[in-house]
PLY file of the C-alpha trace (Angstrom):
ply
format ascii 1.0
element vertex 371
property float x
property float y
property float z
element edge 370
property int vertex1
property int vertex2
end_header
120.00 185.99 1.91
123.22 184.99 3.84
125.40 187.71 0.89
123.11 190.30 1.70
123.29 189.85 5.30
127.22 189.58 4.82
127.19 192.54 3.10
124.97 194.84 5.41
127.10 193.21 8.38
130.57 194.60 6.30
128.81 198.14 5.62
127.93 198.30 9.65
131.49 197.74 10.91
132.76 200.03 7.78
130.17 202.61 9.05
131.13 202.49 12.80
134.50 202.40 12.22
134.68 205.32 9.66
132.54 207.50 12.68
135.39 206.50 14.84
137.89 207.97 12.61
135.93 211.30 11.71
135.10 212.17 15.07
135.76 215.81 15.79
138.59 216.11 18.47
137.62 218.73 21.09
140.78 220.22 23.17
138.85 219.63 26.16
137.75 216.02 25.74
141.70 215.72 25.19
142.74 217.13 28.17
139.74 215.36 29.76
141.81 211.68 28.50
145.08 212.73 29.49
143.89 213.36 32.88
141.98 210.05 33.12
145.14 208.03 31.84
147.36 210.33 34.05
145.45 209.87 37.19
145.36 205.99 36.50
148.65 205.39 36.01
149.66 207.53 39.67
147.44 205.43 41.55
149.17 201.83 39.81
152.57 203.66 39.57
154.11 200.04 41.01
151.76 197.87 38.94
153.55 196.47 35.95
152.38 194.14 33.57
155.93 192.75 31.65
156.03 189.87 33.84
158.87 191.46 36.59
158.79 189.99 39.79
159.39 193.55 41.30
158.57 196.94 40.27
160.59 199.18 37.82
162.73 201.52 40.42
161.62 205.05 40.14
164.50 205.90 38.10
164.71 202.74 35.55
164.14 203.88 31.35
160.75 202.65 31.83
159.27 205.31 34.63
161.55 208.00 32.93
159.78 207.67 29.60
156.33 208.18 31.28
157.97 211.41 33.15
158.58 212.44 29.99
155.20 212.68 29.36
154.08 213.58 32.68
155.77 217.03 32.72
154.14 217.45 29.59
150.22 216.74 31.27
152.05 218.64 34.53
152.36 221.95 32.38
148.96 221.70 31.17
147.01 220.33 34.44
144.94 223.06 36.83
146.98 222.72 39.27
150.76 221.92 40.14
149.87 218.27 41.86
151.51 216.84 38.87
154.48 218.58 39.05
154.67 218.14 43.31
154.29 214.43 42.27
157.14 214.61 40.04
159.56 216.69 42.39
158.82 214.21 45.63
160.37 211.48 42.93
163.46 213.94 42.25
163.35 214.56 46.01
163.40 211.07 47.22
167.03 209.85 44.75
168.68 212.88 45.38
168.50 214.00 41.92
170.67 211.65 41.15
170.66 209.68 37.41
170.60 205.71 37.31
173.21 203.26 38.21
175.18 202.90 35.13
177.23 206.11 34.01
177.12 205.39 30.00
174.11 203.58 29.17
171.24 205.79 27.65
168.69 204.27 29.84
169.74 205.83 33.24
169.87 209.35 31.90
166.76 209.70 30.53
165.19 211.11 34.00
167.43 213.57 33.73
164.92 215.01 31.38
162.25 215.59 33.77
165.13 216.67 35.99
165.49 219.43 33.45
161.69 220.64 33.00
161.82 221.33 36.84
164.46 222.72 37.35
162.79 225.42 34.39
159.90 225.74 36.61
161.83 225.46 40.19
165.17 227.46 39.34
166.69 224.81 42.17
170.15 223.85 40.91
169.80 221.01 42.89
167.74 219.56 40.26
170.25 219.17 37.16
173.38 219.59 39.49
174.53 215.51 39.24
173.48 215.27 35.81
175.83 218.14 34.55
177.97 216.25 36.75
178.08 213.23 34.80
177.63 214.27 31.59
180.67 216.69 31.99
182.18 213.42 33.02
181.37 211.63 29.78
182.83 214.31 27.84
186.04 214.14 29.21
185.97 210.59 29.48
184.08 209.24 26.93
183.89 205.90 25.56
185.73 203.84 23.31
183.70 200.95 22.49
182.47 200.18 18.79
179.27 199.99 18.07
178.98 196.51 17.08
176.83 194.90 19.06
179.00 191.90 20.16
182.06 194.50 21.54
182.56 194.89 25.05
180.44 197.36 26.66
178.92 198.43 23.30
176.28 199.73 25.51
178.24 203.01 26.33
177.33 204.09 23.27
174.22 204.45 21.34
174.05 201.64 19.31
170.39 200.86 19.63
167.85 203.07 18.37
165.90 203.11 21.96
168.86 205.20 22.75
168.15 208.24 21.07
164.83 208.93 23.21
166.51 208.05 26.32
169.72 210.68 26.86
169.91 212.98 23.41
167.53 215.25 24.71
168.51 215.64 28.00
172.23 216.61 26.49
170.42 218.94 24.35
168.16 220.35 27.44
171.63 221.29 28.84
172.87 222.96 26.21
169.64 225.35 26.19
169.83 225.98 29.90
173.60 226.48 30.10
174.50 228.09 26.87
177.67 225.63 26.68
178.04 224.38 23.42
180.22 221.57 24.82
177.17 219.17 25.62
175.66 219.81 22.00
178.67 218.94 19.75
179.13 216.01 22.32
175.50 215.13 21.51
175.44 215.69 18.46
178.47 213.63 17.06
177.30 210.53 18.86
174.27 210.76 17.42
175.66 210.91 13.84
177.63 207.71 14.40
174.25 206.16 15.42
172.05 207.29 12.77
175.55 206.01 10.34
175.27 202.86 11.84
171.24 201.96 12.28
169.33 203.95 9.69
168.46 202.85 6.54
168.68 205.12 4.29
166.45 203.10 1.50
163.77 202.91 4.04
164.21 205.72 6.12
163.91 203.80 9.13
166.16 202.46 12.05
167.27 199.07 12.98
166.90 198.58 16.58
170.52 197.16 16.56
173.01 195.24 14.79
171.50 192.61 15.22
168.80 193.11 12.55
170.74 194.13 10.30
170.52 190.70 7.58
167.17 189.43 9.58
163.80 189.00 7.88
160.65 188.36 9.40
157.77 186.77 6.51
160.63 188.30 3.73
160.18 191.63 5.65
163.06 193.75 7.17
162.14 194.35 10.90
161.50 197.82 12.09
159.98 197.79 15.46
157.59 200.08 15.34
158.26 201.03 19.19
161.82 201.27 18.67
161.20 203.84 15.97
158.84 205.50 18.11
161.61 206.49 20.47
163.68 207.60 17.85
160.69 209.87 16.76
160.15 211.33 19.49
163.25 212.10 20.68
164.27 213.90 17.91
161.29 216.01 18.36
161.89 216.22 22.03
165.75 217.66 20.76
164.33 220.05 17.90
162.20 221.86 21.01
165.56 222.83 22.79
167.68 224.02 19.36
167.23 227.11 17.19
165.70 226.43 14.38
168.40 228.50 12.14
171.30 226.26 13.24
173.50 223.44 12.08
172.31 221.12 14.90
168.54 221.75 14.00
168.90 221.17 10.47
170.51 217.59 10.45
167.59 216.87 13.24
164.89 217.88 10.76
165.93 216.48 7.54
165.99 212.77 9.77
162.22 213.56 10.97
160.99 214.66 7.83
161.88 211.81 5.69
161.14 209.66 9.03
157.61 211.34 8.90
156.85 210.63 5.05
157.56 206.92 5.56
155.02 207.20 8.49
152.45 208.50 6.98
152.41 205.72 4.56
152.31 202.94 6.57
149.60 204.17 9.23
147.13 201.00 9.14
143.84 201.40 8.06
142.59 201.48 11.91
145.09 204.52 12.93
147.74 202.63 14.23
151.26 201.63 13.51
152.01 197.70 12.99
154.72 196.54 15.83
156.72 195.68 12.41
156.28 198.48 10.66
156.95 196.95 7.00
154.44 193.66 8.41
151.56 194.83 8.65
149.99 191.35 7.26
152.04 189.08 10.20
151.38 192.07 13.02
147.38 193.46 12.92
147.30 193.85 16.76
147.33 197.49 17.85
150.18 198.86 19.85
149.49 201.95 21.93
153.09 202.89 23.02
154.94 203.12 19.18
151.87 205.00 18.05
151.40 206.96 20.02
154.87 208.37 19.38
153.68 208.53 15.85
150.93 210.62 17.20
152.91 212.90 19.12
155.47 213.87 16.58
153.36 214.48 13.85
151.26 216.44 15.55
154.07 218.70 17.11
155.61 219.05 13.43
151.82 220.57 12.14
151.98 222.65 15.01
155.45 224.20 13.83
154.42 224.58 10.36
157.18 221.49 9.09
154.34 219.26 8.20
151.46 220.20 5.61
148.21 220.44 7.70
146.33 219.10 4.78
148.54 216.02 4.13
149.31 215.23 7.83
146.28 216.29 10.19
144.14 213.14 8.86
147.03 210.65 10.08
146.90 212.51 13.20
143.35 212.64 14.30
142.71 208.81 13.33
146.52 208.16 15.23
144.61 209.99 18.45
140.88 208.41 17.70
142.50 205.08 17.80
144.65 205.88 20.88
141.98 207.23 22.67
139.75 204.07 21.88
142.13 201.52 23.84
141.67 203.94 27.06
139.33 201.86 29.61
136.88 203.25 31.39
139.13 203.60 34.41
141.92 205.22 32.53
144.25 202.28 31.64
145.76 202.48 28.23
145.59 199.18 27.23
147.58 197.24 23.95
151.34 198.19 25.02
153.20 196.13 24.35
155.57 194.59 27.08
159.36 195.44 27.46
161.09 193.94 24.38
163.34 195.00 21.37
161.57 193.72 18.42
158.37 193.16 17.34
155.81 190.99 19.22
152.38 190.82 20.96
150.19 193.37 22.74
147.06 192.43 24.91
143.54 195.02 25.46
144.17 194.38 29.54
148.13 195.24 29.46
149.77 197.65 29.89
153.16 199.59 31.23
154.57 202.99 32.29
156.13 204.08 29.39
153.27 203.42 27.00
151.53 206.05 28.94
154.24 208.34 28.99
153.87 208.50 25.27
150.20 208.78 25.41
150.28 211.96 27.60
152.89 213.17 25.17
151.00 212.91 22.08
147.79 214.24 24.32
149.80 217.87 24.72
150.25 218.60 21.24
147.13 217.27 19.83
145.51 219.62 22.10
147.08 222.40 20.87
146.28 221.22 17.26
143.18 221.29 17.71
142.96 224.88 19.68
144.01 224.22 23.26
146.19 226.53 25.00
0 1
1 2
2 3
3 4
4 5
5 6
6 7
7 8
8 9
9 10
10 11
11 12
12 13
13 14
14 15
15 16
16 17
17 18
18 19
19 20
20 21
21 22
22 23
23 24
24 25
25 26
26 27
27 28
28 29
29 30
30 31
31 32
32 33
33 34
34 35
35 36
36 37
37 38
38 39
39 40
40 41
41 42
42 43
43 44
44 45
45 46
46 47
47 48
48 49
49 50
50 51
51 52
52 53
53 54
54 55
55 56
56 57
57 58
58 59
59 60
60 61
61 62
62 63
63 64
64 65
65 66
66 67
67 68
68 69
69 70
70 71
71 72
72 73
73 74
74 75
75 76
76 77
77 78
78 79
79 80
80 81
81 82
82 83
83 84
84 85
85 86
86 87
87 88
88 89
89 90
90 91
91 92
92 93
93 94
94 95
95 96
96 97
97 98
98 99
99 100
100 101
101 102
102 103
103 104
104 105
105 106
106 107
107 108
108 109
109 110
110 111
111 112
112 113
113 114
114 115
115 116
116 117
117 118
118 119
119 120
120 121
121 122
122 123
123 124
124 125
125 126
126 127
127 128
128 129
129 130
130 131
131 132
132 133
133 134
134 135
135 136
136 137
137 138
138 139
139 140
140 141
141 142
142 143
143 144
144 145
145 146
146 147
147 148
148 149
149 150
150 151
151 152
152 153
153 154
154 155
155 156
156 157
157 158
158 159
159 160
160 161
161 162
162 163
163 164
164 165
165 166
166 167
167 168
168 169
169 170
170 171
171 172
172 173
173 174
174 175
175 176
176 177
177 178
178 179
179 180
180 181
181 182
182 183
183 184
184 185
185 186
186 187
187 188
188 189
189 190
190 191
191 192
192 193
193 194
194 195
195 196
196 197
197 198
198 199
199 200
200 201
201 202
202 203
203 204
204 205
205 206
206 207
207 208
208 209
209 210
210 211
211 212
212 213
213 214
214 215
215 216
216 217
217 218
218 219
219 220
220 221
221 222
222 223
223 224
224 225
225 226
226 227
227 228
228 229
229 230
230 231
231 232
232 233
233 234
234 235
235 236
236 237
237 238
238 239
239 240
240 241
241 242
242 243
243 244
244 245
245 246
246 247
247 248
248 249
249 250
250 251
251 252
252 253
253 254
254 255
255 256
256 257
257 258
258 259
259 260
260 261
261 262
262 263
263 264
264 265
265 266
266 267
267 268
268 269
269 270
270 271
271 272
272 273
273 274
274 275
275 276
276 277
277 278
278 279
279 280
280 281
281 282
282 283
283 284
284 285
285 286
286 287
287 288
288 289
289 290
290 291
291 292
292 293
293 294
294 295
295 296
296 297
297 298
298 299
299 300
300 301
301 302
302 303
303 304
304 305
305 306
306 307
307 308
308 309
309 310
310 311
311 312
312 313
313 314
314 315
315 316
316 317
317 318
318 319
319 320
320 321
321 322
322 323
323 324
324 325
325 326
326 327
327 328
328 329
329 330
330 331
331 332
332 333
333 334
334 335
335 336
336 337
337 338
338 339
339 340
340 341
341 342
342 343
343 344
344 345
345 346
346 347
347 348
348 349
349 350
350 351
351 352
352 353
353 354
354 355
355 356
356 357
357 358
358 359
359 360
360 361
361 362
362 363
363 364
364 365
365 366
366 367
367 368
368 369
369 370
């Protein structure tokens, strides 16, 4: 009696959770979410949940990544509150990049900084950032890429990195025409991808420092950390022509990064925090997947990725996402600030995690017929 009890109890969950998976995604149930989790996270913008004692200043990494996003729900929203939301935060620092002049971290704003200034036309807008950046060109730095150097953070030797200023270098180059800030781009992020990816795994270290590390006999790829990476090179592949040099070293990285992907989706539609530990990691995390999410779905959208062999990844990705939403519109199971894997909690949650949520949002909605 207690097998066949067992055994109706297995072919329940198996049955609920397979529903889960197949569930038809409807554009406007999509938009409907990204509105919910948008709307949340405005009204706790200075809530954070990675145990700070104060809250992330409006230009820190962590608020950028969720602008990043947020110009992405902005564009799709009724009406422009998003975007008036958006510019008041431009408005209110001057336009003006984060404190440190090299580090990757404090430039990635300057990619919302960019989408305005496409809908605005205000020079204002991307003004200090060309600023700086021409800066950096003309003085750029030395420093190896080893992480124990001094100020190795200059330069992109963590993978984080390559979300946080590639594409706003690469947003320049589209809106000025000067070639100057993609070559500059470009050839840093060569050395990077030389120095953290591995090429047997078609992954990226997070740094140096994980080089010879094992964690249960696995190499550690943080899933979030690879998340960035994913993103960002789709986020620099939207401002490049798809004929060119620059494009074409992009793609070949996010097509063998998407393969490996695909393969190592858990059975519940996420992405394990180490991405080769599935076994050692089975809590869901919202913020690396949902990076997962977004760039597969934006490379189905531009006919890179096989509908057929990709879709299914990305509808169970979204399903899953979707299902750590609360009912008020937190996205729960992101997992604190960090740079390797670790834990996740249903109740936590932070800024960027929803930043990649709304990003995967806008091109699963056009996937599945939005406009």
């Amino acid at each position: 009696m207690k097998s066949i009890l067992r055994f109706s109890l297995v072919i329940l969950v198996f049955s609920c959770t397979n529903t889960s998976f197949s569930q038809k995604i409807k554009p406007k149930k999509v938009k409907e979410n990204m509105q919910r989790v948008a709307d949340w996270q405005i009204k706790n913008f200075k809530e954070l949940y990675s145990n700070r004692k104060q809250p992330h200043h409006p230009l820190d990494w962590t608020n950028a990544a969720l602008y990043v996003g947020m110009v992405k729900w902005a564009a799709m929203a009724d009406d422009d509150a998003y975007y008036e939301w958006l510019k008041n935060i431009g408005e209110e620092n001057e336009w003006q990049l984060y404190k440190r002049k090299y580090h990757a971290d404090d430039h990635a704003v300057g990619q919302m900084y960019v989408e305005l200034f496409r809908k605005y036309g205000d020079e204002r807008m991307i003004a200090p950032t060309k600023e700086q950046f021409n800066f950096i060109m003309y003085h750029p730095s030395l420093s190896s890429l080893e992480w124990e150097t001094p100020y190795h953070q200059d330069r992109w030797n963590w993978c984080d990195a390559l979300f946080m200023s590639p594409p706003v270098w690469a947003k320049l180059y589209k809106e000025t025409g000067e070639k100057k800030y993609l070559d500059f781009m470009v050839g840093e992020f060569k050395a990077s991808t030389d120095f953290l990816f591995d090429k047997d795994e078609n992954l990226y270290y997070r740094d140096e420092r994980y080089f010879s590390q094992l964690d249960n006999g696995t190499k550690i790829f943080w899933s979030r950390g690879n998340g960035w990476v994913f993103a960002g090179l789709t986020n620099i592949m939207n401002e490049l022509d798809p004929q060119s040099e620059g494009y074409k070293y992009f793609l070949d990285i996010y097509t063998k990064m998407a393969e490996k992907i695909l393969k190592i989706q858990t059975p519940e539609g996420h992405w394990a925090m180490s991405l080769l530990g599935l076994d050692f990691y089975p809590t869901t995390e919202t913020s690396g997947s949902s990076f997962y999410v977004y760039g597969l779905a934006w490379g189905i959208n531009h006919g890179i990725l096989d509908k057929a062999t990709y879709e299914p990844a990305v509808k169970k990705g979204w399903n899953a996402m979707v299902g750590h939403v609360t009912k008020d519109g937190m996205l729960g199971y992101v997992q604190p600030i960090g740079a390797a894997p670790g834990k996740a909690w249903p109740d936590k949650t932070e800024v960027y995690g929803t930043g990649a949520f709304l990003s995967a949002g806008s091109e699963v909605y056009k996937l599945y017929g939005g406009e």
